[in-house]
Every structure is written in structure tokens, then in C-alpha cells.
C-alpha positions in Angstrom: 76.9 170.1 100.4 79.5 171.4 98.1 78.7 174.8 99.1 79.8 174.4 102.5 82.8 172.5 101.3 84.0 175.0 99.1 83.8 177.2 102.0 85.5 175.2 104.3 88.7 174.6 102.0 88.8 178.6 101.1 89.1 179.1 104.7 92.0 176.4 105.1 93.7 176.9 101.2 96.8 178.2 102.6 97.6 174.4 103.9 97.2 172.7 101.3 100.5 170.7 99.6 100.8 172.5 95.9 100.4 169.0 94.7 96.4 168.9 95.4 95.8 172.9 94.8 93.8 172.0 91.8 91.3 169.8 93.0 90.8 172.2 95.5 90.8 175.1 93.5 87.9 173.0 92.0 86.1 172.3 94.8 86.1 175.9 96.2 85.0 177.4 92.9 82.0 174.4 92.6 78.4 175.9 92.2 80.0 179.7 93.0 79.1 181.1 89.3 82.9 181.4 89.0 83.0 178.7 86.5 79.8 180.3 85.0 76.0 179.5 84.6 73.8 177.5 82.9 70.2 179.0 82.5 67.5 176.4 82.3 64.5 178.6 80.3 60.8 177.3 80.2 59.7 177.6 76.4 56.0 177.8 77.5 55.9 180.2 80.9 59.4 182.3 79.6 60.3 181.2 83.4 64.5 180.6 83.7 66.0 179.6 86.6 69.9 180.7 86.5 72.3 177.8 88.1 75.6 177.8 89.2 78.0 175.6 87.0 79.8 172.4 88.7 83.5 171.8 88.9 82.9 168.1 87.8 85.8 166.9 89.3 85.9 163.4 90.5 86.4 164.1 94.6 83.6 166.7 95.2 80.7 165.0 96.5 78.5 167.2 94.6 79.5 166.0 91.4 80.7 162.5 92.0 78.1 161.5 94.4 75.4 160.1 92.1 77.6 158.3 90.0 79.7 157.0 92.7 76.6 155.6 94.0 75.4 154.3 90.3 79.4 152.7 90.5 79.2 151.1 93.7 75.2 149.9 92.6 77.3 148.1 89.5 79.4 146.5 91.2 77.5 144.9 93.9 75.8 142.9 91.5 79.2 141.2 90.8 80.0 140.4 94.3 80.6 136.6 95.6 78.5 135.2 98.1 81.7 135.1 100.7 82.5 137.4 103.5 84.7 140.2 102.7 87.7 142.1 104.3 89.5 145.4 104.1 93.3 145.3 104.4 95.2 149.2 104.3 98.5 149.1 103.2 100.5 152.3 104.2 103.7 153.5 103.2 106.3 154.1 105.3 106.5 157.5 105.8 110.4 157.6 105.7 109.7 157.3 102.3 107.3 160.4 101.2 110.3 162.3 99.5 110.7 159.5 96.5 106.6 159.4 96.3 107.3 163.1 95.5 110.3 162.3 93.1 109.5 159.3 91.4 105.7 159.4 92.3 104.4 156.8 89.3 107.1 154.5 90.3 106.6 154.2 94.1 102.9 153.6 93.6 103.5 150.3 91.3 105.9 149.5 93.7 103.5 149.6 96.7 100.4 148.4 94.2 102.7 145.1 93.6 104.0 144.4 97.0 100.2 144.7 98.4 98.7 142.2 95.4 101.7 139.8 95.9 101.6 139.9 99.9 97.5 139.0 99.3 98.3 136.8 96.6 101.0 134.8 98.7 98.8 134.6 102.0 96.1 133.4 100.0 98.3 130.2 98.3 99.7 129.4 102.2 96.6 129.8 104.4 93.7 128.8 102.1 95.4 127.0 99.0 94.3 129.1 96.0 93.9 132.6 94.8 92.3 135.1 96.3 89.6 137.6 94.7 91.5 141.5 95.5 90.1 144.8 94.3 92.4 147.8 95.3 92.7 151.3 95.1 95.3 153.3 95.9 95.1 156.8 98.0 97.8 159.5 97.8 96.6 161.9 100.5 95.1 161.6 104.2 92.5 163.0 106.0 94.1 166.3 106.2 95.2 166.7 103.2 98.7 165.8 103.6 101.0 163.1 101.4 100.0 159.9 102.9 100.2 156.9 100.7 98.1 154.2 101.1 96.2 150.9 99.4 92.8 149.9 100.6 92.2 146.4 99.5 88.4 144.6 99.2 89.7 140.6 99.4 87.4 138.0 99.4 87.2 135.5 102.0 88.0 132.6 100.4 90.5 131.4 97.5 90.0 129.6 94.3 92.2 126.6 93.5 93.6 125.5 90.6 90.8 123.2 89.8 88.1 126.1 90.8 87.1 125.2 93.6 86.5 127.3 96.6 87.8 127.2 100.0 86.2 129.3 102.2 87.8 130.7 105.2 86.5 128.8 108.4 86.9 131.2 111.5 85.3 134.8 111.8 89.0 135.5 113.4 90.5 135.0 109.3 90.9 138.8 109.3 93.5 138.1 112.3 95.6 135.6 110.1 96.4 138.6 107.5 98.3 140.9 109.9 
């Protein structure tokens, strides 16, 4: 799979923002022999097999699939038995120049304003706290600055005396826009 990545962004390098040209500088040279070889040698037979090294980073799927999948195994077993719903919040895109000047700043900024916006809706429509994991995307599709969050929240809240309430209609989803 990498393979045919790697030729895919060498064809399309040229239009890609400086600020991602190493990751895929990475993913172009994955499993070329340009970051070398490892040679795996049978001590009995004298049989070797020469393989291309891997770029190891963290967005090739080459690389990153199996533990990505060994993550997302992890963390299933931690899940709540409630329904759960994806919420993106995307910057504005009037504001892509300070994400390139004050980059670490912007992304607290839009980390905080996403938690607190969950946090709040969760206290007003279903009286407690809701459960939120988020992670936070710099770049689109195509490889162009595009901020976002995507959000896992749990549908239900905690109270203050742990108990759980539930949402009640399949339309909850409806009540966070």
C-alpha cells in the first residue's frame, strides 16, 4: 500500500505546503531502499531475503496501520455502553494566517472552545458531564491548512452524584448543532 502512496505523492510533491514536506518526504521514500535495507539471513539454509527499510512515521499506513489497529483494539475495551457521536469543529478559515504564526496558540484556543462548547451543552441539555475524546487535525484531504477537531462524545452525561442520564431521542445528535 505504501508503495503506491509514495508514488502518488512523488507525482503531486510540488503541491504540497512546506509545512508537511517532511512527512511526505517520508512517505515517498517508505520501503524504496532510500532509507536502506535490512537483510533478514537464514542461519541454517544461508537463504537472505533483502527488505526495504520503513519511514516509520506515524501517518503512512504501512507503518502505523497495525498499531493503529492494536490502539483503536485498546481502547474499545474502555468504551461505555451508550451511543456515541462525532462532532467536527473547523476553524474559520479567515483565520489560517495566525494558525501559521502563532500555530501552538490557535490550536489550544480551538481545543478549549470545542471541550467547553461540549462541556456547556452537556450541563444544559442532559444535566451532567459529558464523556469527550478529541483530536485535533491540521490539514485536509488535500493537503492543505485546514484546522479542525473531531470529537467522540458520549451520549449521555454524568451528574454530580454519578449518575447517568442518557440521551432519550435518536435525533440528540440534532440538539448539538
Amino acid at each position: 500500500m505504501s508503495g503506491i502512496l509514495g508514488e502518488i505523492l512523488r507525482a503531486g510533491a510540488a503541491a504540497v505546503p512546506a509545512i508537511h514536506a517532511g512527512t511526505v518526504r517520508a512517505l515517498q521514500r517508505c520501503g524504496t531502499g532510500e532509507l536502506g535495507y535490512t537483510i533478514h539471513a537464514c542461519t541454517d539454509c544461508r537463504e537472505s531475503e533483502t527488505v526495504p527499510r520503513s519511514c516509520g512515521n506515524r501517518h503512512c499506513p504501512r507503518c502505523q496501520g497495525r498499531l493503529a489497529r492494536a490502539w483503536l483494539e485498546r481502547q474499545q475495551t474502555a468504551l461505555l455502553a451508550t451511543p456515541y457521536f462525532h462532532v467536527v469543529f473547523t476553524l474559520p478559515h479567515a483565520l489560517l494566517p495566525l494558525c501559521v504564526a502563532a500555530p501552538r496558540e490557535l490550536y489550544a484556543l480551538l481545543f478549549e472552545a470545542a471541550a467547553q462548547t461540549l462541556l456547556q451543552l452537556g450541563r444544559e441539555r442532559l444535566s451532567g458531564t459529558l464523556g469527550v475524546t478529541a483530536v485535533l487535525h491540521t490539514w485536509g484531504q488535500r493537503l492543505t491548512l485546514h484546522p479542525h477537531i473531531h470529537a467522540i462524545v458520549t451520549g449521555g452525561a454524568l451528574d454530580a452524584l454519578e449518575r447517568w442520564h442518557g440521551v432519550k431521542s435518536p435525533r440528540y445528535r440534532m440538539a448539538l448543532k
